[in-house]
C-alpha positions as CSV (number, residue, x, y, z in Angstrom):
1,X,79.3,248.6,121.0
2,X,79.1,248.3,124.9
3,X,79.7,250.7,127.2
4,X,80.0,251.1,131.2
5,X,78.8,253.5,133.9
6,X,81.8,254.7,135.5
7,X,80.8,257.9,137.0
8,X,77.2,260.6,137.1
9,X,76.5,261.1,134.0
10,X,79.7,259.0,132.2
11,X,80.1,255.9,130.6
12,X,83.8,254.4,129.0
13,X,84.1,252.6,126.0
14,X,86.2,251.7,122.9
15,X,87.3,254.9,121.0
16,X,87.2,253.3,117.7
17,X,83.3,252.5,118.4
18,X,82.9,256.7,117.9
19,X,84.9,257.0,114.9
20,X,82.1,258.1,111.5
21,X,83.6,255.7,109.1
22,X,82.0,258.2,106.0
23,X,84.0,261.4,107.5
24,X,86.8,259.4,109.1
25,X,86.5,261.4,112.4
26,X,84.2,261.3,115.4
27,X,80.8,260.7,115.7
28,X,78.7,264.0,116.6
29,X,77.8,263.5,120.5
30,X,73.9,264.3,119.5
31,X,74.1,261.3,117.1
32,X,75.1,259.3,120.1
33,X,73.0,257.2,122.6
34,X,73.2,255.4,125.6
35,X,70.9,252.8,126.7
36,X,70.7,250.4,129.6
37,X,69.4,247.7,130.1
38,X,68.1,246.8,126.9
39,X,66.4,243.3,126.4
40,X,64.8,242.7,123.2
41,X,63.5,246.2,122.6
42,X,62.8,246.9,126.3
43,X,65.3,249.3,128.6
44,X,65.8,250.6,131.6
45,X,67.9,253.8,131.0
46,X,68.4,256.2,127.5
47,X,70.0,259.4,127.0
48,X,71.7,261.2,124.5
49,X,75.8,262.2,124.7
50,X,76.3,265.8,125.5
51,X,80.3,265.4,124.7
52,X,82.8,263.2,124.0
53,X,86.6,262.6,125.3
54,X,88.8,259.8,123.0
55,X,91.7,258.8,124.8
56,X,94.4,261.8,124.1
57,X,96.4,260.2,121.5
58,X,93.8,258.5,119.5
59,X,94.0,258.5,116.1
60,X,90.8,258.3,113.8
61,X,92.7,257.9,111.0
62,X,95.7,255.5,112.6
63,X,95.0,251.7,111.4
64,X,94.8,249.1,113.7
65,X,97.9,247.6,115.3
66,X,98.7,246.6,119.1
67,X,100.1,249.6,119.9
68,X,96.7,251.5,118.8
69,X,95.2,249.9,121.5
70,X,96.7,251.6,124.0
71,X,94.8,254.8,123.2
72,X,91.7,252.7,122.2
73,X,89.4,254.2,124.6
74,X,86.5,257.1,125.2
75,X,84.6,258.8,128.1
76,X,81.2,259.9,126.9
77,X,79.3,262.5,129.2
78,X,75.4,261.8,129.1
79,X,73.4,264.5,129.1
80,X,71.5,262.8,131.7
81,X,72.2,260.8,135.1
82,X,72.1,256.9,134.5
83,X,73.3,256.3,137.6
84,X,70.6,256.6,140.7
85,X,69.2,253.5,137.7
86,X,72.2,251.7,136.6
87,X,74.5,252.0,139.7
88,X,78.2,253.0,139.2
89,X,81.0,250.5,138.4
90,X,84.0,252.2,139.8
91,X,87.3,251.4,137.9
92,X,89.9,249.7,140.0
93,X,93.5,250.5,139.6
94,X,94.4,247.5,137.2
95,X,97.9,247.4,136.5
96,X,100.7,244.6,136.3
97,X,101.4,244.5,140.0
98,X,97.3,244.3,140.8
99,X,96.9,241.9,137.8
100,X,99.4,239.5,139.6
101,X,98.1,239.7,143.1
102,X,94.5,239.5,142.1
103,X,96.1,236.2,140.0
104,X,97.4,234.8,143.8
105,X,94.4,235.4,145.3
106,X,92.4,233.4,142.8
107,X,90.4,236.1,141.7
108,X,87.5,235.3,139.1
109,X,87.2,237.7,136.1
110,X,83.7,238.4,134.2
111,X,83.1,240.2,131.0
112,X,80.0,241.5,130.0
113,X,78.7,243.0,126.7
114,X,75.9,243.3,124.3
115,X,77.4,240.3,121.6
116,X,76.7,241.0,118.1
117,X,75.9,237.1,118.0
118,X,73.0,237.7,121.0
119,X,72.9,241.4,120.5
120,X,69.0,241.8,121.7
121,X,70.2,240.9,125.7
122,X,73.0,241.5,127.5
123,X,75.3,238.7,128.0
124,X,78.1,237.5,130.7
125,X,81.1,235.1,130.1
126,X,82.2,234.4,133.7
127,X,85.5,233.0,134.4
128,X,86.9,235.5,131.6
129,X,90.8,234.2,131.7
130,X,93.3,237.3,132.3
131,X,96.6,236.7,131.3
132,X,98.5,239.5,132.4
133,X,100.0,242.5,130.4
134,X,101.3,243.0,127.3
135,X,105.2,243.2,127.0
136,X,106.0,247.0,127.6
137,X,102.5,247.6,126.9
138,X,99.7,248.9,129.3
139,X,97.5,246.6,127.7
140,X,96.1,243.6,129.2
141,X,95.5,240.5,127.8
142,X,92.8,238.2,128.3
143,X,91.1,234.9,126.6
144,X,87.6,235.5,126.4
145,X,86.4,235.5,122.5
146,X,84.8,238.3,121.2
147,X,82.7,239.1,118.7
148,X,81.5,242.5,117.4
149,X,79.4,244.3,119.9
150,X,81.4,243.2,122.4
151,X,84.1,246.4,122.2
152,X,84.0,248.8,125.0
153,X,82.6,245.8,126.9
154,X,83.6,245.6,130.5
155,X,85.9,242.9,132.6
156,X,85.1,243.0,136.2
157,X,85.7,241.6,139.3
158,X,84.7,241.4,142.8
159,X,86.8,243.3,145.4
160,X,84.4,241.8,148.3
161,X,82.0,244.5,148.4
162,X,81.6,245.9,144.8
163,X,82.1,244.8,141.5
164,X,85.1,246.8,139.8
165,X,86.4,247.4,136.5
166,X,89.4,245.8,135.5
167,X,89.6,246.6,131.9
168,X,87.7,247.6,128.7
169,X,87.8,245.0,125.7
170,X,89.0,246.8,123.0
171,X,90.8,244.4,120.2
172,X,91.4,240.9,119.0
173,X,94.1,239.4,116.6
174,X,93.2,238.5,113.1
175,X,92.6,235.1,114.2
176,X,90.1,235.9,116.7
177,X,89.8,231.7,117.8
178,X,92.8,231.1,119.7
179,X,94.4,234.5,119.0
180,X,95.6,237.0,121.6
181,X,92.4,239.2,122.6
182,X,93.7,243.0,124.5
183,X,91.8,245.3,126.7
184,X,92.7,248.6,128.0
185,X,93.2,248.7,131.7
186,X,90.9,251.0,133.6
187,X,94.3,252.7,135.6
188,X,94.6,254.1,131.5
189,X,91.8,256.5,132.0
190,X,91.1,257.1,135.9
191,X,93.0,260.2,135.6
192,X,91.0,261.5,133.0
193,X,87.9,260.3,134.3
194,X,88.4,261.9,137.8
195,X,89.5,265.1,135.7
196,X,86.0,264.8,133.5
197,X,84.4,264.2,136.9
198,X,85.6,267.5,138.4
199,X,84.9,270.1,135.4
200,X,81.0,268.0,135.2
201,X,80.9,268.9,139.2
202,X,81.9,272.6,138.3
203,X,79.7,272.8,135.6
204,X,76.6,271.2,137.0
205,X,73.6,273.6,138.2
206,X,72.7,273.5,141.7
C-alpha cells in the first residue's frame, strides 16, 4: 500500500491495508513500516509505527461494499519524524462544495502511489479525473485506474502555493476498467488528524 505524510510523525492511508488477513484484525504497529522514497531498493526515509488509528467505525471483519469505504481509512503515528525529509502534504478541506469550485476553476488532479504493476518506483498519473461525490455518500469519485499498491495512495492538487490532499484512493468496482473507482476525502479525517496531532504535541518530550 501507499501512504502520505500528513502531519510530524503521521502518515494516512487505507484502513483495510492494516487489517492481518490470518487473525482478521489489525496489524501489530511494530510489524508496520514506513518508507519514503523508495526506488528500487534505495530510500530516503524508514521508521517503524508506534500506533495505529483506523477510521472509528471500521470494520476488520465488515466485507467490502460502497458504504465500507467510508470508514476505509487509518492514521499511523511513526515512531520517528519523516517530515524535516519528506515535507508535509496538508489535507485540504475536500468536500462537495470544494470539489465543484475547484471543478470551475479548472483545477488539475494528480494521484500518486507505489503501483503494484511498477511497485520498485513511485509513480504519478497526472490529470487524475474527479468526478464529484458519491450520492449521499462522503466519498469521492474519480477515474484514475488502480491497481493493487495503489490503496492509501494520495490525489492532490495545487492550491497555488502547496500541493494539498484531496482524497485517499481507497476502492474500485469489480470491474476495475471502466468501473467507478472511490476515495475517501481528506475533510473525513482532519478532525481526527488535528485530534492525533494534539495528544502527539502533549506527549512529545521536550
Amino acid at each position: 500500500c501507499t501512504a502520505t505524510v500528513v502531519a510530524t510523525k503521521i502518515v494516512v492511508t487505507s484502513a483495510h491495508c492494516l487489517i492481518n488477513r490470518n487473525t482478521d484484525g489489525y496489524i501489530p504497529p511494530e510489524s508496520l513500516h514506513f518508507v519514503a522514497g523508495w526506488d528500487r531498493g534505495d530510500y530516503i526515509f524508514h521508521s517503524v509505527a508506534a500506533g495505529i488509528h483506523p477510521a472509528p467505525g471500521h470494520d476488520p471483519l465488515r466485507k467490502s461494499t460502497v458504504h465500507a469505504v467510508v470508514y476505509d481509512w487509518a492514521l499511523i503515528i511513526l515512531e520517528d519524524d519523516p517530515s524535516p525529509t519528506t515535507g508535509i502534504v496538508r489535507p485540504a478541506a475536500y468536500t462537495e462544495d470544494i470539489f465543484w469550485k475547484l471543478r470551475k476553476a479548472k483545477t488539475v488532479f494528480t494521484q500518486v502511489g507505489y503501483s503494484g504493476d511498477r511497485g520498485q518506483v513511485l509513480t504519478a498519473h497526472p490529470a487524475c479525473l474527479m468526478l464529484g461525490f458519491a450520492k449521499s455518500l462522503k466519498i469521492a469519485e474519480h477515474q484514475y485506474q488502480p491497481v493493487p499498491g495503489d490503496s492509501g495512495s494520495p490525489i492532490v492538487f495545487s492550491d497555488g502555493k502547496e500541493y494539498r490532499l484531496a482524497a485517499v484512493h481507497a476502492a474500485h468496482t469489480i470491474n476495475r476498467l471502466g468501473g467507478t473507482v472511490f476515495a475517501v476525502p481528506s475533510s473525513s479525517f482532519k478532525k481526527c488528524l488535528r485530534r492525533s496531532e494534539k495528544s502527539h504535541s502533549v506527549m512529545a518530550p521536550t
